[in-house]
C-alpha positions in Angstrom: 89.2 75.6 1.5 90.1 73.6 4.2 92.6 74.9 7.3 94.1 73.5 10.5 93.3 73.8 14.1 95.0 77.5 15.2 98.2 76.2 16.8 98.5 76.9 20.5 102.4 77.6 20.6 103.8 80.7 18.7 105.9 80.0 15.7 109.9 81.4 15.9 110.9 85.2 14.7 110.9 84.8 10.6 114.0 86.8 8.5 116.2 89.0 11.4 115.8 89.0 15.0 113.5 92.1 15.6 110.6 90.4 14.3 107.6 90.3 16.0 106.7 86.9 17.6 103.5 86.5 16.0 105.2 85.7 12.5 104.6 83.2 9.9 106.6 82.3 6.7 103.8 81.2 4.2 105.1 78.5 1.5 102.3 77.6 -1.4 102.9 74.6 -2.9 104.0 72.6 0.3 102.9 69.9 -0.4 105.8 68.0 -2.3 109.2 68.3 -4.5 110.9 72.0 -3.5 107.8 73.5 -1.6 108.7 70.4 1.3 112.2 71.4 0.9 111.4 74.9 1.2 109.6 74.3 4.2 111.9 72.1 6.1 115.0 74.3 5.8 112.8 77.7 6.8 111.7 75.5 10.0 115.5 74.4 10.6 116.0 77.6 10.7 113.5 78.6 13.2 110.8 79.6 11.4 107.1 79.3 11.9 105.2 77.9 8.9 102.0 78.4 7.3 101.8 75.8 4.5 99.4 76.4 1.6 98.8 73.6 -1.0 95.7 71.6 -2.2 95.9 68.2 -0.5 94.6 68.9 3.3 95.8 65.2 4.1 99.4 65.5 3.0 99.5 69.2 4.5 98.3 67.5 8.1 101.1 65.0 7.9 103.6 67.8 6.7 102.7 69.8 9.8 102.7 67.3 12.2 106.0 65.9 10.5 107.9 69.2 10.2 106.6 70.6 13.7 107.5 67.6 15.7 111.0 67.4 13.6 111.8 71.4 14.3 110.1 72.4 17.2 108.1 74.9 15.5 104.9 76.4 15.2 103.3 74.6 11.8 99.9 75.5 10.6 98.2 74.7 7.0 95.4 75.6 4.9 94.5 73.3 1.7 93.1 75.8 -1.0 93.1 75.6 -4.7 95.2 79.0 -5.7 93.8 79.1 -8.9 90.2 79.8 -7.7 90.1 82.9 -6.6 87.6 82.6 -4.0 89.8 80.1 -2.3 92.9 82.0 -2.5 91.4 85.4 -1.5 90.3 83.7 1.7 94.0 82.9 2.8 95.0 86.6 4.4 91.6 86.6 6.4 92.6 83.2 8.0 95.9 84.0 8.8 94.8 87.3 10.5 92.9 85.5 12.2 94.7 83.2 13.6 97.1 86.7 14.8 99.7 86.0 12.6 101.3 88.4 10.4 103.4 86.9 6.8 106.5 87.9 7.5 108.4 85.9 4.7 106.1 84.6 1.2 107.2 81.8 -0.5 105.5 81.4 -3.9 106.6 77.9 -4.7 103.1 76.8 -6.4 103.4 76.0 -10.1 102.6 73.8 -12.9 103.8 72.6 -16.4 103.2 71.3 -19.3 104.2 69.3 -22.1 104.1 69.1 -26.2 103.1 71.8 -29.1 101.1 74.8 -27.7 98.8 73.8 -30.4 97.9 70.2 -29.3 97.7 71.0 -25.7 94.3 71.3 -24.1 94.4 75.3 -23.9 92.0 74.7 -20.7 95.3 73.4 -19.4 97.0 76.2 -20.4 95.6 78.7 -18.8 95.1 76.7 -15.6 98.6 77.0 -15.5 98.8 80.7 -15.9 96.5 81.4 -13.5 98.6 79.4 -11.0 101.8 79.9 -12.4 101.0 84.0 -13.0 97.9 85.1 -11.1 98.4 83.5 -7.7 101.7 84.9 -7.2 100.9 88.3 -7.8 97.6 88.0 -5.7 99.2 86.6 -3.2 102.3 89.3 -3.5 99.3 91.7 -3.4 97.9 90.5 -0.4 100.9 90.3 2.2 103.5 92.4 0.6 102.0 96.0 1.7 101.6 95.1 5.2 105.4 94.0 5.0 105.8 97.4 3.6 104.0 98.8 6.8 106.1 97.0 9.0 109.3 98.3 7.6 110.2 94.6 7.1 109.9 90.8 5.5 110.9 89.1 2.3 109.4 86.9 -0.8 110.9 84.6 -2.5 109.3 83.8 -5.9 109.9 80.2 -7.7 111.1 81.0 -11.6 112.9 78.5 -13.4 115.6 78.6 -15.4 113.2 77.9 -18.6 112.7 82.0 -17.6 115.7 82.8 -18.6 114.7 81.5 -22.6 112.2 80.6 -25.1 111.6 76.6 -24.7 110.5 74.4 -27.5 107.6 72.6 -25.9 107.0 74.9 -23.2 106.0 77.6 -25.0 103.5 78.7 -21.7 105.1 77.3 -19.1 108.9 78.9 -20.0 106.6 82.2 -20.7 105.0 82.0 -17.3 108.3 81.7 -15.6 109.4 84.5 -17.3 107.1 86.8 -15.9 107.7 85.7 -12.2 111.3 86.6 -12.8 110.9 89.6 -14.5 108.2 90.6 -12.2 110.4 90.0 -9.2 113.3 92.0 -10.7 110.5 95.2 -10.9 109.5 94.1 -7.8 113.0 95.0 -5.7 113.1 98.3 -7.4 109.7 99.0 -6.2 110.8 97.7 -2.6 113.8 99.7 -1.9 114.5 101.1 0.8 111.3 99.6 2.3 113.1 96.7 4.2 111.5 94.6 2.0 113.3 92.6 -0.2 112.5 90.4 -3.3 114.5 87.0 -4.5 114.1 84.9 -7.5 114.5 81.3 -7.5 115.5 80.1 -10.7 115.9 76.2 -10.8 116.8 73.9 -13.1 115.6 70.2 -13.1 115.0 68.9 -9.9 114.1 65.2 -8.9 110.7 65.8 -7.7 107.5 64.6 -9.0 106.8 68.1 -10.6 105.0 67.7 -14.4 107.2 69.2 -17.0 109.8 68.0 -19.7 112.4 66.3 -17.0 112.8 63.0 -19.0 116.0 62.5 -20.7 118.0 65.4 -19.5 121.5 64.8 -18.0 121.9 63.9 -14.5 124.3 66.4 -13.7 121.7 69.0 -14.8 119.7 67.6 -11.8 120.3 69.2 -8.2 118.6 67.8 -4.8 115.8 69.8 -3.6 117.5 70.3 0.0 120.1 71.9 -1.7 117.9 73.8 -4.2 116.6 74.9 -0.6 119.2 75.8 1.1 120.5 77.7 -1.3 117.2 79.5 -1.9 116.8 80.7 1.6 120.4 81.8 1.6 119.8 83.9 -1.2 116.2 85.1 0.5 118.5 86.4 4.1 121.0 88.0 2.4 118.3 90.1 0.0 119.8 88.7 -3.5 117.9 89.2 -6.4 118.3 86.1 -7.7 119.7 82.8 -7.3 120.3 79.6 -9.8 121.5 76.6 -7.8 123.5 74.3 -9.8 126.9 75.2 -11.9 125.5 74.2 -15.5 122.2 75.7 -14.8 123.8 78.9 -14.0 125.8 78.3 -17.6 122.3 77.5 -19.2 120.8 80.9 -17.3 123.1 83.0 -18.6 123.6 81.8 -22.3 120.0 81.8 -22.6 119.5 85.6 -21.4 122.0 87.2 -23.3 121.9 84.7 -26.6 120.4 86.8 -29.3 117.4 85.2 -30.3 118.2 84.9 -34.1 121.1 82.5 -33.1 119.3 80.9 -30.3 116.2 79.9 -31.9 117.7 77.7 -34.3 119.7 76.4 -31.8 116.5 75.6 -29.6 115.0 74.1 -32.8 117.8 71.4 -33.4 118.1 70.5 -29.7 114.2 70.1 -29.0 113.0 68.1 -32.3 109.0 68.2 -32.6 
């Protein structure tokens, strides 16, 4: 694990204004597609930023990118979130640097492509572990001290693949299914805490993210700024979900409340093997 210099300016008050100063909104995954989107609109918005991701080079030119840009306090720490040892490192070195996570952004994920059976499981459950395991670690690291403080929010990156079985993406759709489910449970668990819980549920977005993007529609495809903004809306305004995009919202809800016996067959037509 590899982190920045402690920053010598305080970062803005996160979510509300009765914050205290010594607040940080911490994105995983910051270091492309909707995790730099995600970042950039929290720092519009005032917000100091811890950014988590693997790449120490890119996360330096994010910081000093983003910082400069906003005016805000930007740290980073490059760390692997599916070792553990790495990721159970972060809450000491934020702590230390006297920063509390005010607002957790979970925006670290993977995907895969092809048959379950003629992927490398390896691969598999690397992506389980990232997609699955570090978000509820990391949930379980900053979410009871938000508790304690009788405030702060998470925002947890679904998909709409959570929404439905997909052909192809047997794990991946699976994994995405448990961060939304999890962070439904989640704002039950929260109320009346201050604490609130929001699901981010895109569809395909032009970033470099591996997955099964090829060949879909363009008008299936929103801009990550937007995908943002509309994220961090949702986040403020303690929604427990949000879908950007009119026909993924149409695909979101025909896939939740499809029954299964006429969907598969659909899903089987539509995604030939």
């Amino acid at each position: 694990m590899t982190t920045s210099p402690a920053a010598e300016e305080p970062g803005a008050a996160a979510l509300g204004t009765d914050a205290p100063p010594a607040t940080t909104a911490l994105v995983t995954g910051a270091s492309s597609g909707i995790g730099v989107a995600l970042a950039n609109e929290l720092a519009r918005r005032g917000h100091g930023l811890t950014l988590v991701a693997r790449r120490a080079d890119r996360l330096k030119e994010l910081a000093d990118q983003i910082g400069g840009e906003h005016g805000v306090r930007v740290e980073w720490i490059a760390a692997d979130l599916t070792d553990a040892t790495e990721r159970d490192k972060i809450p000491g070195e934020v702590a230390a640097r006297g920063q509390v996570v005010h607002l957790l952004i979970n925006d670290a994920g993977m995907g895969t492509s092809g048959r379950f059976f003629e992927i490398p499981i390896a691969k598999e459950i690397q992506m389980i572990r990232l997609n699955v395991e570090a978000m509820v670690a990391l949930c379980g690291a900053f979410v009871p001290g938000m508790v304690e403080r009788g405030g702060g929010g998470v925002l947890n990156v679904a998909s709409v693949s959570g929404f439905m079985p997909v052909p192809q993406q047997a794990t991946y759709s699976a994994s995405k299914a448990f961060v939304l489910t999890f962070t439904e449970a989640l704002t039950i668990d929260l109320h009346g805490t201050g604490v609130t819980a929001t699901a981010l549920c895109p569809g395909p977005v032009a970033t470099e993210f591996e997955g099964i993007i090829e060949g879909l529609p363009k008008r299936l495809f929103v801009e990550p700024a937007r995908v943002a903004r509309e994220a961090i809306d949702a986040l403020e305004q303690g929604r427990l979900s949000v879908v950007p995009g009119a026909m993924n919202k149409v695909n979101a809800v025909s896939g939740r409340y499809t029954p299964r016996r006429m969907f598969l067959p659909l899903a089987r037509r539509f995604w030939p093997t």
